[in-house]
C-alpha positions in Angstrom: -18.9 64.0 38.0 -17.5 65.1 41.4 -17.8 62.7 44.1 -20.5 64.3 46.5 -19.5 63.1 50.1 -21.6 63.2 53.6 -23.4 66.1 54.6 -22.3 65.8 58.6 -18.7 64.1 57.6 -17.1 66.2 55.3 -14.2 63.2 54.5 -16.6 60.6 54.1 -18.5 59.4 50.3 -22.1 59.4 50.1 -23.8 56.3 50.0 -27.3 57.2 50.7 -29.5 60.3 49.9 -32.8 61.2 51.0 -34.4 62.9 48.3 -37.0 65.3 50.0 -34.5 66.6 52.4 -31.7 67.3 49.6 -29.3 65.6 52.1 -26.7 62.9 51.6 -25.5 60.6 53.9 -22.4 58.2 54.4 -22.8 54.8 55.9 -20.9 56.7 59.7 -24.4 58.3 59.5 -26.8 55.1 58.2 -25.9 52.2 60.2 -27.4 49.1 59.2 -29.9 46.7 61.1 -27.8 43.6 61.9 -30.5 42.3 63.2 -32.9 42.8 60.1 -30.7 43.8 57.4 -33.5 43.6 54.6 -34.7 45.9 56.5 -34.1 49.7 53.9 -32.8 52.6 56.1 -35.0 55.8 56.2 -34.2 59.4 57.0 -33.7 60.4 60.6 -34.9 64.1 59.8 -38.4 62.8 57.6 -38.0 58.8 58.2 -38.4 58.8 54.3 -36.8 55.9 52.4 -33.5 56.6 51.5 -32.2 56.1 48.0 -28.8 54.3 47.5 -26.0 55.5 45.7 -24.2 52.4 45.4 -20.5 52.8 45.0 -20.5 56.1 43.1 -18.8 57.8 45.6 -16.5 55.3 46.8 -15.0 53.7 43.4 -10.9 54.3 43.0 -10.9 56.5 39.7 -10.0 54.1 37.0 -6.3 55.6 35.8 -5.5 54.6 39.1 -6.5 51.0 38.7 -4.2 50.0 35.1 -2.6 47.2 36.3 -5.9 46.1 38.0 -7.3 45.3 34.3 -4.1 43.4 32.8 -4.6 41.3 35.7 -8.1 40.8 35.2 -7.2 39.6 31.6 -5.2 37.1 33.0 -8.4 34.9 35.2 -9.1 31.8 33.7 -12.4 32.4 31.8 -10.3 35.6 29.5 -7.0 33.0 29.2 -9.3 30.8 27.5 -10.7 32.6 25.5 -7.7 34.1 24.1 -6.2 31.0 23.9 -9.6 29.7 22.3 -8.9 32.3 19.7 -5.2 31.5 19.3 -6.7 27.9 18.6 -9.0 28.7 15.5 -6.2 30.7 13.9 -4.5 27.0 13.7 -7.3 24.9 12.7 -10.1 26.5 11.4 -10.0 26.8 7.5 -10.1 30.3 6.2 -14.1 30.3 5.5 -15.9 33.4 6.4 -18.8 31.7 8.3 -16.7 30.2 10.4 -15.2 32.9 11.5 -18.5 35.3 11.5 -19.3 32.6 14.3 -16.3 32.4 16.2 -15.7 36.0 16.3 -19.8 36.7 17.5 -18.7 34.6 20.3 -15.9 36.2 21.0 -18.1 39.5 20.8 -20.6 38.3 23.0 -17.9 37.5 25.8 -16.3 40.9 25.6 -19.7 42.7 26.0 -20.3 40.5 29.1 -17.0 41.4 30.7 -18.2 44.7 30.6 -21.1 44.4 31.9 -20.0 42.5 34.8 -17.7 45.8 35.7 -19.8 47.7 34.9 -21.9 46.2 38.3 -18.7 45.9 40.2 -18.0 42.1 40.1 -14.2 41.3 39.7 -14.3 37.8 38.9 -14.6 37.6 34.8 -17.2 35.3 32.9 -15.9 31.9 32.2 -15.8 30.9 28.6 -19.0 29.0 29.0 -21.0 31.6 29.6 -19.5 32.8 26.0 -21.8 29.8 24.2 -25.1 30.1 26.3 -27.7 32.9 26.7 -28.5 35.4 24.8 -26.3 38.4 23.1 -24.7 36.9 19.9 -26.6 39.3 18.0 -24.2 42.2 19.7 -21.6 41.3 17.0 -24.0 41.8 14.2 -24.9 45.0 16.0 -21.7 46.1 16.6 -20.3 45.4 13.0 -23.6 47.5 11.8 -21.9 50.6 13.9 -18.3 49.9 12.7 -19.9 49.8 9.2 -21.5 53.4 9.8 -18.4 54.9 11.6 -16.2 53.4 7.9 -19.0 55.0 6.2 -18.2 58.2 7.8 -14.7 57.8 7.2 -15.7 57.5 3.4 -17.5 60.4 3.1 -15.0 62.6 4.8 -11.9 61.3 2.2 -14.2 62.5 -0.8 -14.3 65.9 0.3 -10.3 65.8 -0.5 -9.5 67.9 2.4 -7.0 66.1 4.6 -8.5 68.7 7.6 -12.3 67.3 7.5 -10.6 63.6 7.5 -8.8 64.3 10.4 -11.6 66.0 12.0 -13.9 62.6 11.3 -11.2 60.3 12.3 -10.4 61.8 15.3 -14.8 62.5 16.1 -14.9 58.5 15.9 -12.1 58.0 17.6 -13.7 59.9 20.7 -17.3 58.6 19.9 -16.6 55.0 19.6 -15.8 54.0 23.3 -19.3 55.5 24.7 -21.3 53.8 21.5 -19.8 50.5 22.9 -20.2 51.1 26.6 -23.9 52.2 25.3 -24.4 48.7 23.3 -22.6 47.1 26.0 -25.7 48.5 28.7 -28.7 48.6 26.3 -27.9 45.9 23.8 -30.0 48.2 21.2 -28.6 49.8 17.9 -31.0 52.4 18.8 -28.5 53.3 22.1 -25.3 52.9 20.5 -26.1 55.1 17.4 -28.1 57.4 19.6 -26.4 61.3 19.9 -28.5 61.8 23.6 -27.2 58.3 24.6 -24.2 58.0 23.4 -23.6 62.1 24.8 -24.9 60.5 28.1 -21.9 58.6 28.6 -19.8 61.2 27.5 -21.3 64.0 29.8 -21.0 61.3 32.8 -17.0 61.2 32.6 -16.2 64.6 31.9 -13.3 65.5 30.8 -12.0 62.0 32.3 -13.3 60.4 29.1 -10.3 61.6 27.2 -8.2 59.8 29.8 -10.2 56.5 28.8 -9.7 57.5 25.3 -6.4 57.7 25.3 -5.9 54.6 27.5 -7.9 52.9 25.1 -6.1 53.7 21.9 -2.8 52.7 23.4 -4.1 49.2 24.5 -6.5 48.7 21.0 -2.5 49.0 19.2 -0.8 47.4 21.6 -1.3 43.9 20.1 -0.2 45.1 16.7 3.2 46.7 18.1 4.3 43.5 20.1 3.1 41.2 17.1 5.4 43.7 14.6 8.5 43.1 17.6 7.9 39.6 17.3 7.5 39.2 13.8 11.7 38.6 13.1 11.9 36.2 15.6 9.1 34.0 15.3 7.9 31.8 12.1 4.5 32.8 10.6 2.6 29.7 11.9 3.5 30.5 15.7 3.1 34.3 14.5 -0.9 34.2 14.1 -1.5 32.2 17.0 0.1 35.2 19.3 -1.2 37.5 17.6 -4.9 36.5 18.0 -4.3 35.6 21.8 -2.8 39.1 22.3 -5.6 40.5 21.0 -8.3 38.7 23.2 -6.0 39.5 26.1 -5.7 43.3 25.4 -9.6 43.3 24.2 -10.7 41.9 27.9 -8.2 44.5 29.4 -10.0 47.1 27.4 -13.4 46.0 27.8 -12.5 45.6 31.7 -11.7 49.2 32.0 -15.0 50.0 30.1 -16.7 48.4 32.5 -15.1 50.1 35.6 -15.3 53.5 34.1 -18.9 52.9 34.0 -19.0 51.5 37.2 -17.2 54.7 39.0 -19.6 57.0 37.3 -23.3 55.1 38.0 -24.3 57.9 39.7 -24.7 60.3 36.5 -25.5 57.2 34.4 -28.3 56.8 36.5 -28.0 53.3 38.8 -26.7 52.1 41.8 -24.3 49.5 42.3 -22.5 48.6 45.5 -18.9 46.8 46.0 -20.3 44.1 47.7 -20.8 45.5 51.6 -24.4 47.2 51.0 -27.8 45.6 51.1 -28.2 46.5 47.5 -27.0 45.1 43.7 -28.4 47.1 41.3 -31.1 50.1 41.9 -32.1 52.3 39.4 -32.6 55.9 41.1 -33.7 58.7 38.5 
C-alpha cells in the first residue's frame, strides 16, 4: 500500500480523511483544539467528522528500522525472558509437561510483543505480563497450525517429486508469517488458518512481504548458525543455555518486526493507530 499524503500539501502524510468529500488531510491542514483536545476535528468543506488514519502514513518502512528490533530485544522484560529460558534448559528435568508449560508462556509473551507493535508502543511487555491474563491457549493454537503446515509437508514428500516439495516448502514458508501476525491479531484458529485472512495480510504488504519474509528466515536461523560457531568452543552444559537465550532474543526481534510491519500497514488492515502525538489509540475505520 502506497502512502497516500495531503490533498493541499503534496509532501505531507495523511492523517485524517473525510469520507464524503473523498479528501485527505495532514495534521498542516487539521490543527488541533488545545484548548479542548477531546474535542474530534471535522471537515472544513462539509464539517463532517473526520476519520483518523493513525500513523499509516507516517510509519518509517520497516527494512529501514533492523537495528531498531535487535535493540528492542535487548529491554529488560525480552532479556528476561530469554534468560528465563536459558534457566529451564539448566534445571528443569527433561519432562514434556514441563516444558508444554514453559514454552506456552513463552508463546504467549511473543504474541504480546507483537501485539504491542503492532499499536505502535516501543517499550516491550515485562515478563510478568507473560504469567497473567489471558492467551496461553495461543501455543496450543499455534502448534495446531504448525501441525497442519508438517502435515502439508507430508503429503507433498509422498508424491516423490522433489518439485511439488519444494513448491510446499517454499508456499509455507511465505504463508506462515501472515498466519502468525493473523493469530497474533485475532487470537482464533479460524483467522490463522483462514485463506481471506491470512491473503489479507499478504495483499496489505505487497510485494514488501517478501522483504519481511526473507528478513524473517534469516533471523528464525540465525540462532542455530551462532549456536553451530559456538559449539567447538563451549562445553555442552553452557551450550544449551545459549542456545535457548539466543533463541528468545532472536524470536522477540522477529516477533518485533511482525508487529511493526503490521503497524506501518494499518491502513489496509483496517485500524488506526497513532505514534503517540494524536488524540486517538486505536480506531477501527472500515
Amino acid at each position: 500500500m502506497d502512502k497516500i499524503y495531503c490533498h493541499y500539501h503534496s509532501a505531507q502524510p495523511a492523517t485524517w480523511r473525510c469520507l464524503p468529500c473523498e479528501r485527505h488531510y495532514g495534521d498542516c491542514c487539521v490543527p488541533l483544539n488545545a484548548d479542548a483536545p477531546e474535542e474530534w476535528p471535522r471537515c472544513a468543506l462539509c464539517n463532517e467528522r473526520l476519520t483518523f488514519l493513525g500513523a499509516a502514513n507516517t510509519a518509517q518502512p520497516f527494512w529501514e528500522r533492523i537495528p531498531a528490533f535487535f535493540a528492542y530485544a535487548l529491554q529488560s522484560g525480552p532479556l528476561a525472558m530469554s534468560a528465563m529460558l536459558a534457566l529451564a534448559s539448566l534445571f528443569l528435568p527433561p519432562a514434556l509437561l514441563l516444558w508444554l508449560v514453559l514454552f506456552s508462556v513463552a508463546t504467549k509473551y511473543f504474541y504480546s510483543v507483537i501485539e504491542a507493535c503492532s499499536l505502535g508502543v516501543g517499550e516491550a511487555p515485562s515478563l510478568a505480563s507473560a504469567f497473567s491474563g489471558e492467551g496461553f491457549s495461543l501455543f496450543f493454537k499455534q502448534l495446531a497450525v504448525f501441525f497442519l503446515a508438517f502435515a502439508a509437508l507430508w503429503l507433498a514428500a509422498d508424491f516423490d517429486s522433489e518439485a511439488v516439495y519444494w513448491a510446499v516448502t517454499i508456499g509455507l514458508l511465505l504463508v506462515l508469517p501472515a498466519s502468525i501476525i493473523r493469530l497474533a491479531l485475532d487470537k482464533t484458529l479460524g483467522a490463522a488458518l483462514s485463506p481471506g485472512e491470512v491473503g489479507q495480510v499478504i495483499r496489505a504488504m505487497g510485494w514488501r512481504y517478501l522483504i519481511l519474509c526473507a528478513f524473517l528466515f534469516i533471523l528464525w536461523q540465525s540462532p542455530a548458525w551462532v549456536t553451530q560457531m559456538l559449539a567447538s568452543g563451549l562445553p555442552k552444559v553452557v551450550l544449551m543455555p545459549v542456545a535457548m537465550f539466543l533463541f528468545g532474543y532472536f524470536s522477540v526481534a522477529m516477533c518485533a518486526m511482525m508487529g511493526y510491519a503490521v503497524y506501518q500497514y494499518q491502513g489496509a488492515l483496517g485500524y488506526a493507530a497513532d505514534d503517540g502525538e494524536n488524540p486517538a489509540t486505536s480506531t477501527k475505520f472500515f
